[in-house]
SERO-4910 file (N, C-alpha, C, O; in steps of 0.05 Angstrom, whole numbers):
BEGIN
 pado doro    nc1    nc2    nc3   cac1   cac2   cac3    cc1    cc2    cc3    oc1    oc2    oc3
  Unk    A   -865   -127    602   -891   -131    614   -888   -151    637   -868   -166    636
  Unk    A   -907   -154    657   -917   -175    674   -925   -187    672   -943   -180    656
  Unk    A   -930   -215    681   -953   -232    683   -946   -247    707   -927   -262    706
  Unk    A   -964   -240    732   -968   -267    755   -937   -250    768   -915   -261    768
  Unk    A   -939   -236    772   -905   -222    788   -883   -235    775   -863   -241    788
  Unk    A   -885   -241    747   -853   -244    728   -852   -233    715   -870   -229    699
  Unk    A   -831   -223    714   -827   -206    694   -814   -218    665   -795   -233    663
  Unk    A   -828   -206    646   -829   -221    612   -807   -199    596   -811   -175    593
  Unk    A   -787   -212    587   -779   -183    567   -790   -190    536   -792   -210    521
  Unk    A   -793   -171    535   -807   -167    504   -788   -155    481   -784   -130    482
  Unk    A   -778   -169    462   -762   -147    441   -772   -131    433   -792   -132    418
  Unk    A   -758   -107    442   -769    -86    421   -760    -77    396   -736    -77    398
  Unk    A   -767    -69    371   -770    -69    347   -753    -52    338   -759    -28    342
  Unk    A   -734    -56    326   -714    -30    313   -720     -6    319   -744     -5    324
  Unk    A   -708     19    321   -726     39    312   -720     47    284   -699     42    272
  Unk    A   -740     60    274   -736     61    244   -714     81    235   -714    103    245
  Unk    A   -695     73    217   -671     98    215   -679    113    190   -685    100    171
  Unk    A   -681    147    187   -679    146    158   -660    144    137   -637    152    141
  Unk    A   -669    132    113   -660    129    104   -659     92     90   -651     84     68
  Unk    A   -666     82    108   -666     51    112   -674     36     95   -694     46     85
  Unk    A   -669     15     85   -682      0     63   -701    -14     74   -698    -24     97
  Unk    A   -719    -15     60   -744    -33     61   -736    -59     72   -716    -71     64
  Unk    A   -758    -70    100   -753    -90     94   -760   -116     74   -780   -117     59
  Unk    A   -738   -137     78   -740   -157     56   -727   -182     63   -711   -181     82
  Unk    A   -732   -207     49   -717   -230     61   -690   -225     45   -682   -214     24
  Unk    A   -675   -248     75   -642   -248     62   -642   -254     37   -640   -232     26
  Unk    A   -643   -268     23   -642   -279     -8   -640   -260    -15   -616   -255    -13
  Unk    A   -655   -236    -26   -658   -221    -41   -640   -206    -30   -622   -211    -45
  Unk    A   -631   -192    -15   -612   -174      0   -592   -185    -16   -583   -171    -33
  Unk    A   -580   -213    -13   -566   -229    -31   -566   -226    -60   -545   -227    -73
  Unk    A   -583   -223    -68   -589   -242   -100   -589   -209   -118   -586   -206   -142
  Unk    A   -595   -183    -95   -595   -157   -112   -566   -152   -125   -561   -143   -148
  Unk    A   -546   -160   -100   -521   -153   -111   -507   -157   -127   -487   -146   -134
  Unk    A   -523   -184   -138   -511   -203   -158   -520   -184   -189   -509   -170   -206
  Unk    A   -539   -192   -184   -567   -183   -208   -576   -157   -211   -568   -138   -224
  Unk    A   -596   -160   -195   -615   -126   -196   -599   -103   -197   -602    -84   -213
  Unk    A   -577   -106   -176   -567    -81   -165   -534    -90   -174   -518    -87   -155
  Unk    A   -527    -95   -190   -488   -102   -195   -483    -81   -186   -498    -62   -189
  Unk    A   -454    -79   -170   -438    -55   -164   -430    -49   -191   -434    -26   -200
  Unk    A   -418    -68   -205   -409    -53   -231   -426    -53   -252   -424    -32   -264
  Unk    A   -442    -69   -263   -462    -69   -281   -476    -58   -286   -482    -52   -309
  Unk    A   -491    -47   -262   -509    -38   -264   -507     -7   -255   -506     11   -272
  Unk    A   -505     -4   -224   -489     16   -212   -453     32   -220   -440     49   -207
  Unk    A   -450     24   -234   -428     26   -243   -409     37   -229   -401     59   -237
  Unk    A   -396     23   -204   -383     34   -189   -365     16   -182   -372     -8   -179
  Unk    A   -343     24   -178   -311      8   -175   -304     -3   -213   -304    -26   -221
  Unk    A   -299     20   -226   -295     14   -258   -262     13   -256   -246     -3   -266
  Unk    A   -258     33   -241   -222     29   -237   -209     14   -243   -194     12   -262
  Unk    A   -217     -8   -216   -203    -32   -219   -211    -52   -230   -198    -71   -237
  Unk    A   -235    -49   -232   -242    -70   -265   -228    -69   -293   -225    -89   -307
  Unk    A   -219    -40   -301   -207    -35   -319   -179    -46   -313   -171    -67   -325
  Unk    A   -165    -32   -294   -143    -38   -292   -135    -61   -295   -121    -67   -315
  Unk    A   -144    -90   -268   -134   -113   -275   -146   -134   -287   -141   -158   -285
  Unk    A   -162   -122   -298   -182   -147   -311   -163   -165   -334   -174   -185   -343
  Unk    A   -144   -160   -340   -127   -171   -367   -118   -207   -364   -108   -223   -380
  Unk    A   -128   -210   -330   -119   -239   -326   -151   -256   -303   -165   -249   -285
  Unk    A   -149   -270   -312   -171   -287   -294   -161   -286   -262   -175   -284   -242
  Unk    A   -124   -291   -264   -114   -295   -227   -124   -263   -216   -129   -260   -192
  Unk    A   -125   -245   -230   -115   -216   -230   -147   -219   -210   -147   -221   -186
  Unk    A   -172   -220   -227   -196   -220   -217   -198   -233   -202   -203   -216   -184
  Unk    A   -198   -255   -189   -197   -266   -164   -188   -264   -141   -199   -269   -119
  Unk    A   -158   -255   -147   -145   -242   -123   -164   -212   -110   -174   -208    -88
  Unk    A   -164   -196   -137   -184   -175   -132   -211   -174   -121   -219   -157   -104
  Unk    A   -223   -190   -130   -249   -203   -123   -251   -216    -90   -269   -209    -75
  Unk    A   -237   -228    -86   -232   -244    -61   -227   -222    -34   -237   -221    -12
  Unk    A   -206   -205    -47   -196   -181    -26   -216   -167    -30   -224   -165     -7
  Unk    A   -229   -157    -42   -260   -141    -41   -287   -151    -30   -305   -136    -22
  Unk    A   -287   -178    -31   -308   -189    -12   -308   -196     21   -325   -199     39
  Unk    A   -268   -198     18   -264   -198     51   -271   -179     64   -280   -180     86
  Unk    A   -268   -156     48   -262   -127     65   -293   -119     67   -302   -108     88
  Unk    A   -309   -124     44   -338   -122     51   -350   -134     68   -369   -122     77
  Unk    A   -346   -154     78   -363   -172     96   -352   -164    118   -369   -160    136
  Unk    A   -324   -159    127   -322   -159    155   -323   -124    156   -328   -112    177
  Unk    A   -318   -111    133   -322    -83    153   -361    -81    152   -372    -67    169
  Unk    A   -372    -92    139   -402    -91    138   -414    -98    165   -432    -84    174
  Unk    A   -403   -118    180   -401   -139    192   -399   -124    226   -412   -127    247
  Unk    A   -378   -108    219   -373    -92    249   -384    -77    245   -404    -75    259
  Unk    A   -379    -49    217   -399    -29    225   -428    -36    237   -437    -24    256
  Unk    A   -440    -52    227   -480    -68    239   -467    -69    266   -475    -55    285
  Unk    A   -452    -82    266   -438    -87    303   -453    -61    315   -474    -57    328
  Unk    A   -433    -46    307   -430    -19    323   -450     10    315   -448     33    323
  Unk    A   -463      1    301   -482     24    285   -500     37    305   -511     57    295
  Unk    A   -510     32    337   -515     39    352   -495     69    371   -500     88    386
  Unk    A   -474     55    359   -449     69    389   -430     84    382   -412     93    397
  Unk    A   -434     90    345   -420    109    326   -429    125    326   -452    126    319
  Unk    A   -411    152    337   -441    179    339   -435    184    306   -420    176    288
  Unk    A   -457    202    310   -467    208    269   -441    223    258   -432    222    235
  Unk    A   -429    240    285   -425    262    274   -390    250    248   -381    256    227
  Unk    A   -385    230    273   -353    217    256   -362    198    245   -342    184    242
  Unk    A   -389    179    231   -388    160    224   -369    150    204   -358    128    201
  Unk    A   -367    177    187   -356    163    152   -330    165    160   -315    153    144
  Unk    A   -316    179    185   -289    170    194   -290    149    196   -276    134    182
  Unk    A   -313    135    222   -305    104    229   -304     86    200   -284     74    194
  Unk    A   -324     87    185   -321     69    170   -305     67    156   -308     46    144
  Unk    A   -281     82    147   -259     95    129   -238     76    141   -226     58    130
  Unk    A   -238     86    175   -219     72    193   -234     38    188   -227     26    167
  Unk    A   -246     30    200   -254      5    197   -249    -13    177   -241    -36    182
  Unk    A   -254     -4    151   -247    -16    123   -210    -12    118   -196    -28    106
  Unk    A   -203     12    130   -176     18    117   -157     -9    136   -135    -16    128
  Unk    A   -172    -22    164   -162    -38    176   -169    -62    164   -148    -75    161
  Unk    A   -192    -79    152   -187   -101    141   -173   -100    120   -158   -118    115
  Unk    A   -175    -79    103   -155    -71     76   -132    -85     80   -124   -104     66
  Unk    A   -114    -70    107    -88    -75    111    -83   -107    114    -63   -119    107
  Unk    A   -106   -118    126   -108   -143    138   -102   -167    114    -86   -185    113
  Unk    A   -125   -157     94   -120   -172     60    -91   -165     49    -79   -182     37
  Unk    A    -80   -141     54    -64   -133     38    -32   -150     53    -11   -153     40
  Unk    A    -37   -156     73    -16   -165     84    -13   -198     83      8   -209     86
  Unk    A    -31   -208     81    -41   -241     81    -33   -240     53    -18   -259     48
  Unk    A    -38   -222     31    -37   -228     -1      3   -227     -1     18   -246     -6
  Unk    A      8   -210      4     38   -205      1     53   -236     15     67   -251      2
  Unk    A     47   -240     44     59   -270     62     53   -282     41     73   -285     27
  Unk    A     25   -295     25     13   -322     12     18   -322    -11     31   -340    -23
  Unk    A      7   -296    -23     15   -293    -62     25   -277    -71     12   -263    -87
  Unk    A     56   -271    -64     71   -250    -74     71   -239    -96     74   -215   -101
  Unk    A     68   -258   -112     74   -253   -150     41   -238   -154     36   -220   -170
  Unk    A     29   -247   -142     -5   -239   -146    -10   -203   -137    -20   -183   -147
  Unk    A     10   -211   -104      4   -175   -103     25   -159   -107     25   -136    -97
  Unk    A     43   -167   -120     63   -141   -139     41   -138   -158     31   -116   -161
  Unk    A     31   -164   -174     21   -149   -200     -8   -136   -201    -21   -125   -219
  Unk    A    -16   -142   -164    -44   -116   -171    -39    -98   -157    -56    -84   -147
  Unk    A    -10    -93   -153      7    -75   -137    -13    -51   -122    -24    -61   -102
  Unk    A    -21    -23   -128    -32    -10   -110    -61     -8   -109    -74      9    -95
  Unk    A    -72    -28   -126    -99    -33   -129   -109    -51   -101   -134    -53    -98
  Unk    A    -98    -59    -87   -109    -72    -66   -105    -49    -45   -126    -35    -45
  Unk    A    -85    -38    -26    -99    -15    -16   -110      5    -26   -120     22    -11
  Unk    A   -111      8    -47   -143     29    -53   -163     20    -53   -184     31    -59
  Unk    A   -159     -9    -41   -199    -18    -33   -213      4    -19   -236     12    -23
  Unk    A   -195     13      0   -200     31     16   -223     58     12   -237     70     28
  Unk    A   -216     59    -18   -238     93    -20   -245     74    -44   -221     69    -45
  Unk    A   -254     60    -61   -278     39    -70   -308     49    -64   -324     44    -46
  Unk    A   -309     61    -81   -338     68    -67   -366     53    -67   -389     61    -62
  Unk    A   -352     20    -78   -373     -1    -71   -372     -3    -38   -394      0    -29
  Unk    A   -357     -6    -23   -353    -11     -1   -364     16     20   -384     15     35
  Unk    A   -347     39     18   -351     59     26   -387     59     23   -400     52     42
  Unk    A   -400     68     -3   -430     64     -6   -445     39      5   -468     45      8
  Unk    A   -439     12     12   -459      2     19   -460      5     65   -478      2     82
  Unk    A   -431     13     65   -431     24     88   -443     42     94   -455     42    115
  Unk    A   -444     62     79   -461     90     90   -497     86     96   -511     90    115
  Unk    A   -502     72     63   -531     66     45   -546     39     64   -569     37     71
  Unk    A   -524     20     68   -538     -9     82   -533    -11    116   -548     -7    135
  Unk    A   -501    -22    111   -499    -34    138   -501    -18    158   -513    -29    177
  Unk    A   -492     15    164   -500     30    183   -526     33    193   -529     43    215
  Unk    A   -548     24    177   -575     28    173   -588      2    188   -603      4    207
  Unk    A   -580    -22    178   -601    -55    186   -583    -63    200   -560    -54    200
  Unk    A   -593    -83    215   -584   -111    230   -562   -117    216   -557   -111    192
  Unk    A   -540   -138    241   -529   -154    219   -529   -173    209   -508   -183    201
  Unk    A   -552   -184    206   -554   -216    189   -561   -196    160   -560   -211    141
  Unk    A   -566   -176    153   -586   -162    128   -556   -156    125   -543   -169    109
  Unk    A   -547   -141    138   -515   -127    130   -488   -146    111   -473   -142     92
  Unk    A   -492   -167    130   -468   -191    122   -488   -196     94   -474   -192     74
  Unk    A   -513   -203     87   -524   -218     62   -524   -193     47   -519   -198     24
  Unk    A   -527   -170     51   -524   -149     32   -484   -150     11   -478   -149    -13
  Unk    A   -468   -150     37   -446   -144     35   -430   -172      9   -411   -168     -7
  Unk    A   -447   -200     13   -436   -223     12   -452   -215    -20   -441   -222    -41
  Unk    A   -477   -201    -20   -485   -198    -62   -469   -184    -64   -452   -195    -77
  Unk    A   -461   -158    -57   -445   -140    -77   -421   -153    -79   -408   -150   -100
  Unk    A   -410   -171    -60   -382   -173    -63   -379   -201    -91   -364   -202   -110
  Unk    A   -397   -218    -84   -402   -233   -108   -404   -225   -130   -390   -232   -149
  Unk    A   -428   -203   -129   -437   -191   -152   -410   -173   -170   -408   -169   -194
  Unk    A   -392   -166   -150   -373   -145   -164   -351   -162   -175   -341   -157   -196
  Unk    A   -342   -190   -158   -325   -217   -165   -339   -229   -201   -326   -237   -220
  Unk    A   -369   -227   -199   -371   -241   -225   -367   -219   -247   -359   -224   -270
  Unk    A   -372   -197   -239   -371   -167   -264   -342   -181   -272   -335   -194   -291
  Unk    A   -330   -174   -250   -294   -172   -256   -282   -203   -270   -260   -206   -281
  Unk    A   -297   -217   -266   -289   -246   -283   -298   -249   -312   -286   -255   -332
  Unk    A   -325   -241   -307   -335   -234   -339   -309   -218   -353   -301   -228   -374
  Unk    A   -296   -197   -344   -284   -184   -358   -255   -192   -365   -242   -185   -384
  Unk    A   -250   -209   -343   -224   -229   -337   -223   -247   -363   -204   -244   -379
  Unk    A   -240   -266   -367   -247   -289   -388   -248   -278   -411   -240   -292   -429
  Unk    A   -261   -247   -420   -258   -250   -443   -227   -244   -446   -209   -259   -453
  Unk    A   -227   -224   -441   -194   -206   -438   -176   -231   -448   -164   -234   -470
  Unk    A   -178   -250   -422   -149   -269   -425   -144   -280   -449   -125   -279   -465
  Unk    A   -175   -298   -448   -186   -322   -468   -178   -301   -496   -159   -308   -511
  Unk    A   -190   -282   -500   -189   -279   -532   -158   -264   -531   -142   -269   -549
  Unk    A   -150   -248   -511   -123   -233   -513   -100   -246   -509    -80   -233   -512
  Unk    A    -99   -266   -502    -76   -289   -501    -81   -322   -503    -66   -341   -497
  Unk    A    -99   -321   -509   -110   -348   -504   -109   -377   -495   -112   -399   -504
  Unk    A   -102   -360   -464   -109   -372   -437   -130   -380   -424   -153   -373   -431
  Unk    A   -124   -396   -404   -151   -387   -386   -126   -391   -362   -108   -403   -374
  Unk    A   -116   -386   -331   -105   -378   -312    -84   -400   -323    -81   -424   -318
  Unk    A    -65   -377   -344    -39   -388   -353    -40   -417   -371    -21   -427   -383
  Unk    A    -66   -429   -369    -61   -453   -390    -81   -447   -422   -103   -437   -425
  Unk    A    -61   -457   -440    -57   -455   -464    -86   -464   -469    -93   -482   -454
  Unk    A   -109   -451   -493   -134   -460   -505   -135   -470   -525   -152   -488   -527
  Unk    A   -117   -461   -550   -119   -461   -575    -96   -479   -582    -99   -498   -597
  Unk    A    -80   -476   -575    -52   -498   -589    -36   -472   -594    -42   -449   -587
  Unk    A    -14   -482   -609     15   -471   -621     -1   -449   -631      4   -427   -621
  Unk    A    -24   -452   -654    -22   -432   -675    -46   -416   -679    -59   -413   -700
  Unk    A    -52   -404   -648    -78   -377   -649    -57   -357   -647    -34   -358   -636
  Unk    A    -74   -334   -663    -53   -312   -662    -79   -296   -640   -102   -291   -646
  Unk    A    -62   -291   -609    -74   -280   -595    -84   -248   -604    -69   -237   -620
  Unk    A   -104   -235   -595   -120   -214   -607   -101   -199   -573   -111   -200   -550
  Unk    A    -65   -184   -582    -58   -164   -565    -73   -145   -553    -71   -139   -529
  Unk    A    -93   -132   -574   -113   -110   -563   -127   -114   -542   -131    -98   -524
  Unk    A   -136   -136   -546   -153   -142   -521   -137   -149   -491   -143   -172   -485
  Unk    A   -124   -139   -478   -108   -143   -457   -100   -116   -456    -94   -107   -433
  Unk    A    -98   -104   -473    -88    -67   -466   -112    -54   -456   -133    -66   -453
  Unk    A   -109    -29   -450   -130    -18   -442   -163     -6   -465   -186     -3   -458
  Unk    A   -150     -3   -488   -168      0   -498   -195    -16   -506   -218     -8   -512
  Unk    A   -177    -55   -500   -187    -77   -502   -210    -80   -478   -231    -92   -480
  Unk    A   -201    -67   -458   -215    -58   -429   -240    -47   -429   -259    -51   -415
  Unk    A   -233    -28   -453   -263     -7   -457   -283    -18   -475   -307    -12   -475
  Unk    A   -272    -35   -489   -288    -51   -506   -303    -64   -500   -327    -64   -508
  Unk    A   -289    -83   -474   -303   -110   -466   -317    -92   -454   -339    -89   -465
  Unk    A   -313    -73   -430   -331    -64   -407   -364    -55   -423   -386    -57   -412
  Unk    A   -360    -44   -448   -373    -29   -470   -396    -47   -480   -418    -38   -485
  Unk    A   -388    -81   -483   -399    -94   -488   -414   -104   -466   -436   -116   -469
  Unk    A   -408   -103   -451   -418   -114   -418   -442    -94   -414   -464   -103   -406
  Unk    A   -438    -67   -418   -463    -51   -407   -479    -58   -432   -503    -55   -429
  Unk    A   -473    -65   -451   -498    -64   -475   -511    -82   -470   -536    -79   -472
  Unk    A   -496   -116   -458   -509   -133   -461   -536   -124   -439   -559   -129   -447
  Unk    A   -532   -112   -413   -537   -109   -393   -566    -84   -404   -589    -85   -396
  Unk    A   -558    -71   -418   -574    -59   -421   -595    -66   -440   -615    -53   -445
  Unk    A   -584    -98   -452   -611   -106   -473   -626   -127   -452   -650   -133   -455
  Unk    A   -610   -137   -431   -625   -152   -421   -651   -134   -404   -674   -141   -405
  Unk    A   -639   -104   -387   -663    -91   -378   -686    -88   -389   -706    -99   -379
  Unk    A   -688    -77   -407   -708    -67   -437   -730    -97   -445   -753    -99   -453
  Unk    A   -705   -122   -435   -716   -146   -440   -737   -154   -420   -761   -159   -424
  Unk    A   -726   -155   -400   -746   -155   -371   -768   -132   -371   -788   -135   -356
  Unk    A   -767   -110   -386   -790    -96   -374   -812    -99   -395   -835    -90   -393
  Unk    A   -800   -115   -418   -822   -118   -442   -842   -143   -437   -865   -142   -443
  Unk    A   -828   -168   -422   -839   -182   -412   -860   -176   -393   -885   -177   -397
  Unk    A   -840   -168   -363   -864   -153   -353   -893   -134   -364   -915   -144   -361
  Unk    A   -890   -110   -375   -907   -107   -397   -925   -126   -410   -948   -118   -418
  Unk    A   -919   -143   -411   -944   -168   -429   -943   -177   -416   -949   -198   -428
  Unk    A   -938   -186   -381   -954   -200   -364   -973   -189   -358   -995   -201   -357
  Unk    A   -969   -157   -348   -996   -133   -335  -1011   -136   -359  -1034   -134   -349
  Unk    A  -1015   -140   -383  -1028   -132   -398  -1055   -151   -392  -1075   -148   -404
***
């Protein structure tokens, strides 16, 4: 617009994409990935490698850490570029995009913590087809801004770091009884083997959705006797 022969620029307003999430403040964009919306808890997605290396607390962190890198910065550029990606190759770019910070984690882990990425050996480049990552690219960051994109990217990646630690702590703690290689019990716990194999995996994960599922049922009964 004008005023007095100057010219004013005015922002103009997204245009609306379909498909798009509601808007909402950062926090919550944040606080869903943790809570509302877990990649694994709830959504149950990236079970793979939860199963796989959950048997050590270092195991989840390493994992956890390389899964939040790769979320934030490919989240981070795709919002960049979500204008200038034609539709038709998007889920190429983002494939390409992620498969490049992938390499990026996967190569910093090998230089820094060798012993760490032999033993989550090909679980770190398969971040790559993760379909936490892949899905919030398609579902979020292609879609919003990127301040919504990075706080979306920074809950799930949290949110999927604490799934995988929950599963880490029990695993170690009761299956060897550790916590990251130091001793809990003394000389004379007889560590519970099972729990560190895979079946120990299905258990804990087994107990994780129940708890998860009494806490839902819990929240909506509450709710319920507030409307009332």
């Amino acid at each position: 617009m004008t005023a007095i022969g100057v010219e004013i620029a005015v922002d103009a307003p997204e245009p609306i994409v379909p498909g798009a999430p509601s808007p909402q403040p950062l926090w919550l964009d944040f606080w869903r990935g943790i809570a509302d919306d877990n990649p694994v808890m709830i959504q149950m997605l990236g079970l793979c490698p939860t199963m796989a290396i959950s048997n050590q607390v270092s195991n989840g962190l390493g994992m956890g850490a390389a899964t939040l890198f790769v979320l934030v910065c490919s989240s981070l550029l795709i919002s960049s570029l979500r204008k200038v990606i034609p539709n038709e190759v998007r889920l190429a770019t983002y494939i390409l995009i992620i498969a490049t910070f992938v390499t990026i984690s996967d190569l910093v882990m090998q230089a820094y913590f060798p012993l760490l990425s032999r033993t989550l050996g090909a679980f770190v480049p398969l971040i790559v087809v993760n379909c936490i990552i892949l899905g919030r690219a398609e579902a979020f960051a292609g879609k919003v801004g990127v301040r919504r994109a990075v706080a979306d990217a920074f809950g799930q990646g949290f949110g999927f770091m604490v799934a995988l630690l929950i599963m880490c702590i029990v695993r170690e703690v009761i299956g060897s009884g550790t916590f990251l290689g130091f001793q809990l019990f003394g000389p004379h716990y007889e560590p519970w083997v099972f729990m560190i194999m895979p079946p120990g995996g299905f258990l804990t994960m087994g107990l994780m959705f129940l708890t998860m599922g009494w806490w839902g049922e819990r929240k909506k009964a509450k709710l319920a006797e507030v409307a009332k």
